[in-house]
PDB file of N, CA, C and O in Angstrom:
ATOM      1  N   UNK A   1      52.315 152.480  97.115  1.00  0.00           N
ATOM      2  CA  UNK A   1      52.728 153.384  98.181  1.00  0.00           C
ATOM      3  C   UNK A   1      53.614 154.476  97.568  1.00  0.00           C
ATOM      4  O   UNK A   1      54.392 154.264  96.638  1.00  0.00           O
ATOM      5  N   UNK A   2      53.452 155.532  98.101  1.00  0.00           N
ATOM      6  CA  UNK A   2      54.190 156.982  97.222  1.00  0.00           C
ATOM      7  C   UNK A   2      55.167 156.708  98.105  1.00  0.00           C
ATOM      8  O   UNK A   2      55.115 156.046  99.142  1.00  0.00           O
ATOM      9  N   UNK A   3      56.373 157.474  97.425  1.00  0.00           N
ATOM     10  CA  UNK A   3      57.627 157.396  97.622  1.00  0.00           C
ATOM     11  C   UNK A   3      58.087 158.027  99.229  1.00  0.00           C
ATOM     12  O   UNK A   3      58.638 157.346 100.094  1.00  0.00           O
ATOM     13  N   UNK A   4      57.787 159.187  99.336  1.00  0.00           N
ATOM     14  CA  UNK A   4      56.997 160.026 100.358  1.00  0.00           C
ATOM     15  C   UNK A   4      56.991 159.150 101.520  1.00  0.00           C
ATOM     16  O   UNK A   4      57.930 159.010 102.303  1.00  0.00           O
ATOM     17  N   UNK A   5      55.622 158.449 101.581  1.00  0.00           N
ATOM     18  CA  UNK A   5      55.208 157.686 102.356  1.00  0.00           C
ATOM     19  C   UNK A   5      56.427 156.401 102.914  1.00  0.00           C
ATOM     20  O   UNK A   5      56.447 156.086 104.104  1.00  0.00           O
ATOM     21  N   UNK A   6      57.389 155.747 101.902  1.00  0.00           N
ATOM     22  CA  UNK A   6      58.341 154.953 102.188  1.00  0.00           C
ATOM     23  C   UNK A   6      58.874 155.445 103.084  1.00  0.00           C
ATOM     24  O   UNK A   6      58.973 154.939 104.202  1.00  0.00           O
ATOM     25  N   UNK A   7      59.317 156.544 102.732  1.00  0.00           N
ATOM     26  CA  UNK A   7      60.701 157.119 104.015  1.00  0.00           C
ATOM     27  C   UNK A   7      60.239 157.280 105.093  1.00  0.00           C
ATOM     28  O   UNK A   7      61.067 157.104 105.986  1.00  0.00           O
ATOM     29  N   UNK A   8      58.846 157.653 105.560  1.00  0.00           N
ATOM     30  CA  UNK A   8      58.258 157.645 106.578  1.00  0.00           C
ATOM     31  C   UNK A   8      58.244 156.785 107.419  1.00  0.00           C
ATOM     32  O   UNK A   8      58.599 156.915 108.591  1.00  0.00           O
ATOM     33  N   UNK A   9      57.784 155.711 106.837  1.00  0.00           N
ATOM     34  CA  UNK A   9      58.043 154.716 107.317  1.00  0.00           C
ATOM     35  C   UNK A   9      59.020 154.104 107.689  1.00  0.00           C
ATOM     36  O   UNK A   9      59.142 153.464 108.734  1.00  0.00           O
ATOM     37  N   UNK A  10      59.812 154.269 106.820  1.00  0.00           N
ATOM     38  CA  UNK A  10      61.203 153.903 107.384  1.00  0.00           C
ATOM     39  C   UNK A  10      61.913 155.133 108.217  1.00  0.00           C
ATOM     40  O   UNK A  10      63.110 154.857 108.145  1.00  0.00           O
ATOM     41  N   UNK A  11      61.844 155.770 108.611  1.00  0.00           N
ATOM     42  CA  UNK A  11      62.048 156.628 109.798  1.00  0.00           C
ATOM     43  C   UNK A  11      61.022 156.280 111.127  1.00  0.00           C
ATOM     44  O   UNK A  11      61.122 156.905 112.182  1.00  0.00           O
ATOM     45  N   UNK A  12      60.083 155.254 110.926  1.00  0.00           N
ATOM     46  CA  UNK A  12      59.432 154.688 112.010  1.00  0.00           C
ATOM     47  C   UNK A  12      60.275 153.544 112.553  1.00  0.00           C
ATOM     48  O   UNK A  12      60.767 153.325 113.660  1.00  0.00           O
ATOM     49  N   UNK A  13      60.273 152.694 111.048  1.00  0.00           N
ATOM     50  CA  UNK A  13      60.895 151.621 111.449  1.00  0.00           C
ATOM     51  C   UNK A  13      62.500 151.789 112.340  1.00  0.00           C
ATOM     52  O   UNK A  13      62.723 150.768 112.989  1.00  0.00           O
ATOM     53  N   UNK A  14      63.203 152.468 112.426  1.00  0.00           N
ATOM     54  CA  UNK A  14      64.143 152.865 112.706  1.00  0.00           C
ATOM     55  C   UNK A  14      63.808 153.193 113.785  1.00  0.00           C
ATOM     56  O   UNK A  14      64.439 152.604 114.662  1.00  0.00           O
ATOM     57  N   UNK A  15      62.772 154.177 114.283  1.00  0.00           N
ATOM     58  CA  UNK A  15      62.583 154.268 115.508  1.00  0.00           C
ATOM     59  C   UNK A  15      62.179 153.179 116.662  1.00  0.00           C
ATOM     60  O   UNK A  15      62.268 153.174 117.890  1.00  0.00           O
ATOM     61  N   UNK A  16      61.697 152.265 115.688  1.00  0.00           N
ATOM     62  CA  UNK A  16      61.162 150.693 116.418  1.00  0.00           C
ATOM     63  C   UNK A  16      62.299 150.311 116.808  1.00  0.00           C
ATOM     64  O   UNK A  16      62.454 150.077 118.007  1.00  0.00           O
ATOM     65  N   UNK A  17      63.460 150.142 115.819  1.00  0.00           N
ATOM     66  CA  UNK A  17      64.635 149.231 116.188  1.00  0.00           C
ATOM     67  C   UNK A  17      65.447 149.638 116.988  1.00  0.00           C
ATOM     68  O   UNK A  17      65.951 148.824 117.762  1.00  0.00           O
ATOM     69  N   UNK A  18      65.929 151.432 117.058  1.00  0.00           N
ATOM     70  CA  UNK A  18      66.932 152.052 117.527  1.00  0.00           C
ATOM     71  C   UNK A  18      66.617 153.223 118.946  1.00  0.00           C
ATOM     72  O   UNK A  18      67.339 153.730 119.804  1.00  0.00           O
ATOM     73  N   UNK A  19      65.176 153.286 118.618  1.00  0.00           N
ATOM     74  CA  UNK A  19      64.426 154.507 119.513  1.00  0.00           C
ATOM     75  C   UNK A  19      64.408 155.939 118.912  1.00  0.00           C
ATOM     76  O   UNK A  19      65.098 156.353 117.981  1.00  0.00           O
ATOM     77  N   UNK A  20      63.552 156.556 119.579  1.00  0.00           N
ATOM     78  CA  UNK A  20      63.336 158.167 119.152  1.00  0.00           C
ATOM     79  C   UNK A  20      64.411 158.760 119.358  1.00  0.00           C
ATOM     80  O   UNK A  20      65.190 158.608 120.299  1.00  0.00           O
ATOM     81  N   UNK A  21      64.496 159.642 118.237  1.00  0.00           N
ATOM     82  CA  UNK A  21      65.873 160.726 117.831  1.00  0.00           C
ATOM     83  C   UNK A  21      67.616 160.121 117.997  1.00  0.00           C
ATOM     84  O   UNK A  21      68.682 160.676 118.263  1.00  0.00           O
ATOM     85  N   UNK A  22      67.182 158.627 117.664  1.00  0.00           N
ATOM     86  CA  UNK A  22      68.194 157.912 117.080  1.00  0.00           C
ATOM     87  C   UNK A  22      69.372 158.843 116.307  1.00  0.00           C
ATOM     88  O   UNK A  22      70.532 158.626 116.659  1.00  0.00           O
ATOM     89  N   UNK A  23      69.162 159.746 115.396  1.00  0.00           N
ATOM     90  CA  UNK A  23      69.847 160.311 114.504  1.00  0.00           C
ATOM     91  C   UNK A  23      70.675 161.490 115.162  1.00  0.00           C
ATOM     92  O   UNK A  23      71.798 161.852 114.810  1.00  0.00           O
ATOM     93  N   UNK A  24      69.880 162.035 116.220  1.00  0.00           N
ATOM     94  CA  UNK A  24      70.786 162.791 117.076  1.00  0.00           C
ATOM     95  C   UNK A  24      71.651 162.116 117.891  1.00  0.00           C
ATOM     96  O   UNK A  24      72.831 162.399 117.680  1.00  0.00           O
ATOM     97  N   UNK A  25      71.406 161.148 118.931  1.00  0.00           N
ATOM     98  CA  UNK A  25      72.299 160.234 119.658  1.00  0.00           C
ATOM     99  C   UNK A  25      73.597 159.779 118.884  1.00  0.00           C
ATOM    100  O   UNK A  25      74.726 159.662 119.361  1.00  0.00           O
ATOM    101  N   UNK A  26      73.241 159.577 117.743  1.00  0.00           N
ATOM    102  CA  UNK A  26      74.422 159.149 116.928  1.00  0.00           C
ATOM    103  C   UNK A  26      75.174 159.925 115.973  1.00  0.00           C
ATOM    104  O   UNK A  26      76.088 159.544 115.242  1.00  0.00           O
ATOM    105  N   UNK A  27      74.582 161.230 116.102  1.00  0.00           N
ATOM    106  CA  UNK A  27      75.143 161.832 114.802  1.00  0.00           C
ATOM    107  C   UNK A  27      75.072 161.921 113.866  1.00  0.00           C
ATOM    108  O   UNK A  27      76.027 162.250 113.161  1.00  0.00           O
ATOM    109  N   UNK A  28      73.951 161.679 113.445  1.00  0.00           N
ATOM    110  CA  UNK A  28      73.455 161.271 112.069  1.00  0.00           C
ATOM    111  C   UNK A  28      72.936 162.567 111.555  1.00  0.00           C
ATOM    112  O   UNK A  28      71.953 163.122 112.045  1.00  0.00           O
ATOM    113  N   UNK A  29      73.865 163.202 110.198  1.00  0.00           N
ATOM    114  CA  UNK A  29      73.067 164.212 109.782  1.00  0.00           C
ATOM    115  C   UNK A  29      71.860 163.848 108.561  1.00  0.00           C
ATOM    116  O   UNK A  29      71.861 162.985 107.684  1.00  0.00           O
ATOM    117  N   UNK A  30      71.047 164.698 108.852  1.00  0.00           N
ATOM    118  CA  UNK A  30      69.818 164.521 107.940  1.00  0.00           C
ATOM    119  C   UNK A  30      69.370 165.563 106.858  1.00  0.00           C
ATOM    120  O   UNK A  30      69.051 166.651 107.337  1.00  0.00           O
ATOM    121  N   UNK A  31      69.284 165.453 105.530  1.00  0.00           N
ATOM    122  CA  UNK A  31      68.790 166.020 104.561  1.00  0.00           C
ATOM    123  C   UNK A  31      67.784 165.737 103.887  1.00  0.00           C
ATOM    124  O   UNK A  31      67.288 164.621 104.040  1.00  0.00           O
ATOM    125  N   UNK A  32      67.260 166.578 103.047  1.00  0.00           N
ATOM    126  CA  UNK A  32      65.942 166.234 102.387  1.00  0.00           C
ATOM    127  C   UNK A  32      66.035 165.749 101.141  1.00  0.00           C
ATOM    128  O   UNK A  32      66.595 166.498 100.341  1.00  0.00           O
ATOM    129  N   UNK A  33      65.670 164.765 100.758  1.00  0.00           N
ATOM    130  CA  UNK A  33      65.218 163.761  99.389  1.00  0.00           C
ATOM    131  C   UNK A  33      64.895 164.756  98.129  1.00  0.00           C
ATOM    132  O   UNK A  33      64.850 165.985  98.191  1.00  0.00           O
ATOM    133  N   UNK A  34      64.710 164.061  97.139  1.00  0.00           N
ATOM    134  CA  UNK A  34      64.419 164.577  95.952  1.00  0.00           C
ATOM    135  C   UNK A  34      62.430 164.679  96.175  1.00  0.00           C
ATOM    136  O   UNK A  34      61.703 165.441  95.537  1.00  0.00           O
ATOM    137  N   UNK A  35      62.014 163.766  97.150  1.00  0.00           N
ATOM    138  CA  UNK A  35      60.695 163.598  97.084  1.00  0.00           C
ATOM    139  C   UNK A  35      60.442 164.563  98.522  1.00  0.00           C
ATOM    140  O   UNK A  35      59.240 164.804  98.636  1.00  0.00           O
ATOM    141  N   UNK A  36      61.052 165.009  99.344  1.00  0.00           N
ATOM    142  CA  UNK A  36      61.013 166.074 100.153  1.00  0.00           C
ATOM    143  C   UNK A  36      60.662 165.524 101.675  1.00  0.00           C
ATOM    144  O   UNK A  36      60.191 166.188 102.598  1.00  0.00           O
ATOM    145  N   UNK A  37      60.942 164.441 101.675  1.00  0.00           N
ATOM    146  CA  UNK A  37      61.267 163.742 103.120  1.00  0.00           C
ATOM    147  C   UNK A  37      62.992 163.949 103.652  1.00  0.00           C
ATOM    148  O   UNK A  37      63.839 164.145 102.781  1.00  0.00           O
ATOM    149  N   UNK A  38      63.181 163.919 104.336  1.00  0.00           N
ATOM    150  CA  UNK A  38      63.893 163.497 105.839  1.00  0.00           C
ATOM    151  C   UNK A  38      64.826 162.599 105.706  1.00  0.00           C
ATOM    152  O   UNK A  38      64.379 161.551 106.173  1.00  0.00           O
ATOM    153  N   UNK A  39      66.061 162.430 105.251  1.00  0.00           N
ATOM    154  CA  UNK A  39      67.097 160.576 105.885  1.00  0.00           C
ATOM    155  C   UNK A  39      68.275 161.313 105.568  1.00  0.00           C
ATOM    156  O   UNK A  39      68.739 162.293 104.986  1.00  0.00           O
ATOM    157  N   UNK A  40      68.551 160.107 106.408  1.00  0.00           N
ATOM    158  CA  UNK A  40      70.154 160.189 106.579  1.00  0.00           C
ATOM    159  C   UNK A  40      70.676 160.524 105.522  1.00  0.00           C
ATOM    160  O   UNK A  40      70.220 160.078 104.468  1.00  0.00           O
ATOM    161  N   UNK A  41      71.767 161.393 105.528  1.00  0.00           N
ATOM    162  CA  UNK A  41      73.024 161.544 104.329  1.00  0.00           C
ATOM    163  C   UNK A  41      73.526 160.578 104.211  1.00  0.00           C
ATOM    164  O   UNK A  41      73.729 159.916 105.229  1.00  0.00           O
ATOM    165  N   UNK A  42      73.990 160.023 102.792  1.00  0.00           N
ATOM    166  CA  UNK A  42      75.160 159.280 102.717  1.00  0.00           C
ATOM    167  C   UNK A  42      76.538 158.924 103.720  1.00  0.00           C
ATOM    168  O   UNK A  42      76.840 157.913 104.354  1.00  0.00           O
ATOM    169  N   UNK A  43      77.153 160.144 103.557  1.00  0.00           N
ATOM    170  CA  UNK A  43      78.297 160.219 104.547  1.00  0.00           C
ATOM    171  C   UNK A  43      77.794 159.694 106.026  1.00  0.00           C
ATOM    172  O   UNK A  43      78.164 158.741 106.711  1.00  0.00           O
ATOM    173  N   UNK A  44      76.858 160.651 106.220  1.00  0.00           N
ATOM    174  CA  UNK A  44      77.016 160.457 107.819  1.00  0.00           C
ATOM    175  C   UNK A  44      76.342 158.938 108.063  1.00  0.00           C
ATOM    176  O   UNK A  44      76.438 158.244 109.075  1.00  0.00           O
ATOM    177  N   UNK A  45      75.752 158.694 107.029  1.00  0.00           N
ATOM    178  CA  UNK A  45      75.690 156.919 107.384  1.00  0.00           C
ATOM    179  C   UNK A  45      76.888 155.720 107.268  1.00  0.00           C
ATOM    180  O   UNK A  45      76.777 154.570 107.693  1.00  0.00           O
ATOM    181  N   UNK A  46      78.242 156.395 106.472  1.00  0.00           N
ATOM    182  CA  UNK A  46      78.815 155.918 106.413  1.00  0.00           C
ATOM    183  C   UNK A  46      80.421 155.531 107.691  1.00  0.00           C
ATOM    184  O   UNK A  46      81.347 154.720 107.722  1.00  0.00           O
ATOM    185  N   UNK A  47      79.936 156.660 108.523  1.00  0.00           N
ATOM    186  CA  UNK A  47      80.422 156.834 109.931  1.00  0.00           C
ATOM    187  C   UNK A  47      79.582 156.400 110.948  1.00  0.00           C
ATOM    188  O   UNK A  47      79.972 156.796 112.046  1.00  0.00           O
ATOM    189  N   UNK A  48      78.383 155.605 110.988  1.00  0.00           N
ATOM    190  CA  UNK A  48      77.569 155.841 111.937  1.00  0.00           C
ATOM    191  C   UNK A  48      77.933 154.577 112.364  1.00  0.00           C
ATOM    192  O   UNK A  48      78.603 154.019 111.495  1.00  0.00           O
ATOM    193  N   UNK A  49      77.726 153.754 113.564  1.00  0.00           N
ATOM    194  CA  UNK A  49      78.213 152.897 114.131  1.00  0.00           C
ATOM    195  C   UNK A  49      77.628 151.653 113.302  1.00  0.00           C
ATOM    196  O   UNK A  49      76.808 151.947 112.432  1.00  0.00           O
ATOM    197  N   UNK A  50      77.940 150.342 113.462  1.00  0.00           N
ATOM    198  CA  UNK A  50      77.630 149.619 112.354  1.00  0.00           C
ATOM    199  C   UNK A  50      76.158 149.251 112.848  1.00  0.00           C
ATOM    200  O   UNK A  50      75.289 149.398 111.989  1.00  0.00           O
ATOM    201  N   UNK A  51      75.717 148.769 114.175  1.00  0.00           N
ATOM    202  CA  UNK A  51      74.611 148.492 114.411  1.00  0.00           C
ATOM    203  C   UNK A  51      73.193 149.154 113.831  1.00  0.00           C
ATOM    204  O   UNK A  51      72.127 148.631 113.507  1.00  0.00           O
ATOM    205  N   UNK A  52      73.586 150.331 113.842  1.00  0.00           N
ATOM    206  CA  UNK A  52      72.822 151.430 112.789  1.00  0.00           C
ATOM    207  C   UNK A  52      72.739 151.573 111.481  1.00  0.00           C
ATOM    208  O   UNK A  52      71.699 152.078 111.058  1.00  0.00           O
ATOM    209  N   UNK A  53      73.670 151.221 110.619  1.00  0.00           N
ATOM    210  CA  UNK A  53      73.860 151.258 109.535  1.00  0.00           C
ATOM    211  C   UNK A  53      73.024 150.019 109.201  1.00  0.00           C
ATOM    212  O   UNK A  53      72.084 149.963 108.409  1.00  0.00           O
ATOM    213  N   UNK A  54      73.576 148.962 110.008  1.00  0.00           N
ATOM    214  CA  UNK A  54      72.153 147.737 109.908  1.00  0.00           C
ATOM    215  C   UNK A  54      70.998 147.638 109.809  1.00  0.00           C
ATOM    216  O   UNK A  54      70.417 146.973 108.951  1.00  0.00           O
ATOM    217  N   UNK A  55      70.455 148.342 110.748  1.00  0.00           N
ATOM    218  CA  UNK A  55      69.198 148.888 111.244  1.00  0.00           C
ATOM    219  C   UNK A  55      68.573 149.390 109.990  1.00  0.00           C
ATOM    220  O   UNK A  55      67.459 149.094 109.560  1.00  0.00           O
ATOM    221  N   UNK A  56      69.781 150.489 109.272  1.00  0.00           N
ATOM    222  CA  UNK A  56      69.209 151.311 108.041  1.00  0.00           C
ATOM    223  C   UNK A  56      68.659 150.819 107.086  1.00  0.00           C
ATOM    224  O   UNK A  56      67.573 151.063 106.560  1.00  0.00           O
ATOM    225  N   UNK A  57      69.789 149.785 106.765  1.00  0.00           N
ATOM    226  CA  UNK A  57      70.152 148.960 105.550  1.00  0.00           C
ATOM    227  C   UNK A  57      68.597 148.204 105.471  1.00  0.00           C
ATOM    228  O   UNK A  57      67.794 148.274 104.540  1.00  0.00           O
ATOM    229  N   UNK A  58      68.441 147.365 106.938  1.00  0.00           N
ATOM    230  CA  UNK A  58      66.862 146.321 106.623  1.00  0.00           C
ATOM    231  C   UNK A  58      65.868 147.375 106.740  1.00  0.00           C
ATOM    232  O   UNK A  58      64.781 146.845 106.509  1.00  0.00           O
ATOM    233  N   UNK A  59      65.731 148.485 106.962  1.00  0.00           N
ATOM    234  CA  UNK A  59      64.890 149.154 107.116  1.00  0.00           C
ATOM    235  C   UNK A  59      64.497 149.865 105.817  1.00  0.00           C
ATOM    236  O   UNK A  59      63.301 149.962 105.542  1.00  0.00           O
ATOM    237  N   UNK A  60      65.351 150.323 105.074  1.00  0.00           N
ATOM    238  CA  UNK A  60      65.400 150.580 103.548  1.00  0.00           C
ATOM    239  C   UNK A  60      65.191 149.000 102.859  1.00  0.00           C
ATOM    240  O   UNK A  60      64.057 149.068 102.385  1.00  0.00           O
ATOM    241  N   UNK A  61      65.643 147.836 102.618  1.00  0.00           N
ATOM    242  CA  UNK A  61      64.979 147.271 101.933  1.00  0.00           C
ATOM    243  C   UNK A  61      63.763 146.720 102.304  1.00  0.00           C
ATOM    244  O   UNK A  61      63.018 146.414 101.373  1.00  0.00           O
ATOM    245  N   UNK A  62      63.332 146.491 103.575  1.00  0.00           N
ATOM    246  CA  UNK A  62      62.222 146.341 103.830  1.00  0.00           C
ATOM    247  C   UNK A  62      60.858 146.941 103.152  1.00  0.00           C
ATOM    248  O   UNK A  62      59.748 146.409 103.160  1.00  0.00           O
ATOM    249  N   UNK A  63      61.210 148.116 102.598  1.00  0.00           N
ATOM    250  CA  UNK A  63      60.411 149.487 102.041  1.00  0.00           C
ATOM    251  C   UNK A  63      60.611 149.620 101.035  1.00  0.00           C
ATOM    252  O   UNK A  63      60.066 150.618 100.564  1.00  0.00           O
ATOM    253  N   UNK A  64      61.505 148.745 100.012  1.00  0.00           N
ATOM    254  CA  UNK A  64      62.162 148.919  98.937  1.00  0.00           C
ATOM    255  C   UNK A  64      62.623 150.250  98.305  1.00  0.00           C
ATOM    256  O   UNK A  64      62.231 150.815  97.283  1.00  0.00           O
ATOM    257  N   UNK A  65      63.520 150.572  99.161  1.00  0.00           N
ATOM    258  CA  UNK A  65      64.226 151.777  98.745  1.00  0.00           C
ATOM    259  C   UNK A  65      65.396 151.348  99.335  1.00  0.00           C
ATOM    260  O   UNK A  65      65.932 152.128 100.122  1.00  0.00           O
ATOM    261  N   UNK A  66      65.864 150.371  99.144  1.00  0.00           N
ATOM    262  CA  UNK A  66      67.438 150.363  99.338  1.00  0.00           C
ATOM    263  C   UNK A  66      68.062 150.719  98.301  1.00  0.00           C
ATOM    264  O   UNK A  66      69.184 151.149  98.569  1.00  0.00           O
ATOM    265  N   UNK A  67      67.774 150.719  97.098  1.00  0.00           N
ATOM    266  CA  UNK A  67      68.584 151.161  96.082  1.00  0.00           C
ATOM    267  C   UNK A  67      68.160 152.928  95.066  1.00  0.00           C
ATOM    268  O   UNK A  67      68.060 153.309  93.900  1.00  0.00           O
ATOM    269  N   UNK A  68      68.060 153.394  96.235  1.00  0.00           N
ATOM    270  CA  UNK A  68      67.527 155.029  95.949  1.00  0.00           C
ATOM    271  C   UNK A  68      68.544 155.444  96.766  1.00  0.00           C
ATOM    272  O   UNK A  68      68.855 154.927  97.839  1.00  0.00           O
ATOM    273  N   UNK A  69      69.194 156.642  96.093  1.00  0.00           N
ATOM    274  CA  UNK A  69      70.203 157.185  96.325  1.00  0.00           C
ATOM    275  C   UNK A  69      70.003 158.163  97.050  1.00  0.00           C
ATOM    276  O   UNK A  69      69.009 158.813  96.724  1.00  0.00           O
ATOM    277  N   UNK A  70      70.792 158.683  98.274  1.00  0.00           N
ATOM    278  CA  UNK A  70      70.988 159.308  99.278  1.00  0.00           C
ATOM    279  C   UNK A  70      71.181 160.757  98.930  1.00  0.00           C
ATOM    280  O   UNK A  70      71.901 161.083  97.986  1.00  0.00           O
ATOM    281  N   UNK A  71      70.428 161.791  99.817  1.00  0.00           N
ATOM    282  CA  UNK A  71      71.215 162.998  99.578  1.00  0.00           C
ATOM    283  C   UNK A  71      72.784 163.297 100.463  1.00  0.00           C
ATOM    284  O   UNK A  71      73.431 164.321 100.246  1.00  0.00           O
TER     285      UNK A  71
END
């Protein structure tokens, strides 16, 4: 699976767990990857309520990109 394709998915999965435009409701700012997708910033995940950050966390290793670094 291209890298690309991960984050996608995991911006689905997120939507499964949390609902559509999750990232606005919460504040979540979003920047673009080195591979030219979409996720959360660092920071603003690091303010985001914890239930979310949860959400993130299994949702990134689920996809194995929990350990790919954030813009």
């Amino acid at each position: 699976m291209e890298m690309a394709e991960r984050y996608a998915d995991a911006e689905h999965c997120m939507e499964q767990i949390v609902g559509k435009r999750w990232e606005m409701r919460y504040g979540v700012e979003l920047a673009r990857n080195q591979w030219g997708a979409l996720e959360p910033t660092g920071r603003s995940m690091d303010s985001a309520p914890q239930a979310i950050r949860m959400a993130d966390m299994s949702c990134r290793r689920e996809l194995s990109i929990e350990r790919q670094p954030r813009p």
